[in-house]
C-alpha positions in Angstrom: -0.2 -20.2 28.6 1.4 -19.9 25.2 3.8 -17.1 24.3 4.7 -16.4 20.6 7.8 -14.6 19.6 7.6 -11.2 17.8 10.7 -10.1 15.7 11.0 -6.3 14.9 13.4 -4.5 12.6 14.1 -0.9 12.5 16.2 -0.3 9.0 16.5 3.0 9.8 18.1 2.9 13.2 19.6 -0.7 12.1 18.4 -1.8 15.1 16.3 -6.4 15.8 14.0 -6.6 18.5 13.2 -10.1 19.6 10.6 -10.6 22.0 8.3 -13.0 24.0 5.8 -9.8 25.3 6.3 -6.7 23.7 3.6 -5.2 25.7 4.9 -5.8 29.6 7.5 -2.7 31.1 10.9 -4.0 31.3 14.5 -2.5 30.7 17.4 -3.4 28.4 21.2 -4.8 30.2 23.8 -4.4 28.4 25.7 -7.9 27.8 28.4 -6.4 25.2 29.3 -6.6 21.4 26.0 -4.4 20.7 23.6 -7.3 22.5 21.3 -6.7 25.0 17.9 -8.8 27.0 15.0 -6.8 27.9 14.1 -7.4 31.8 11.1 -6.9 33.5 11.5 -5.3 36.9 12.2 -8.9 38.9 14.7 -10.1 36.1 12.6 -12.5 33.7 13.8 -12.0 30.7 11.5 -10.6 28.3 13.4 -10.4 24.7 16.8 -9.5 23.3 18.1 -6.6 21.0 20.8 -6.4 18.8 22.1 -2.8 17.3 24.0 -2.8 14.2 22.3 -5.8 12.8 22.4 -5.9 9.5 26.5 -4.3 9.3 26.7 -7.9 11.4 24.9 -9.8 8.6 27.3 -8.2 6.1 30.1 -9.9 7.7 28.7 -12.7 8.4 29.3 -12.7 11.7 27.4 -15.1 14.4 25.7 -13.4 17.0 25.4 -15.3 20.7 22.2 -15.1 22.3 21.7 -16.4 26.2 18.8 -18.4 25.2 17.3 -22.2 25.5 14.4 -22.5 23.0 12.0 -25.5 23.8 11.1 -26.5 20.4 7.1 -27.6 20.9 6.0 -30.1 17.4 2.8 -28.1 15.6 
């Protein structure tokens, strides 16, 4: 099954979703510096967050995410 990635953006509360199933429950943990994964209840990671986003961009500062991406030709 084929999963898409969604990106969301909240100016107001200057706050990136990105997600591979917005629509399943799951819970954000914590992994510092304003970074967080979204969980579902047995662990499989469901997205990331990052608060302060674009104050990051400003700065031009990297952001880390835990990820491997599997890059699949079109």
């Amino acid at each position: 099954m084929e999963k898409r990635m969604s990106i969301w953006f909240d100016r107001e509360g200057d706050f990136m979703e990105f997600g591979i199933d917005p629509n399943r429950k799951g819970f954000f943990r914590d992994l510092g510096n304003d970074v967080f994964e979204r969980v579902d209840a047995k662990g499989n990671i469901l997205g990331f967050a990052v608060f302060n986003f674009t104050k990051r961009s400003l700065v031009d500062e990297k952001i880390k995410l835990p990820v491997k991406l599997k890059m699949i030709p079109a």
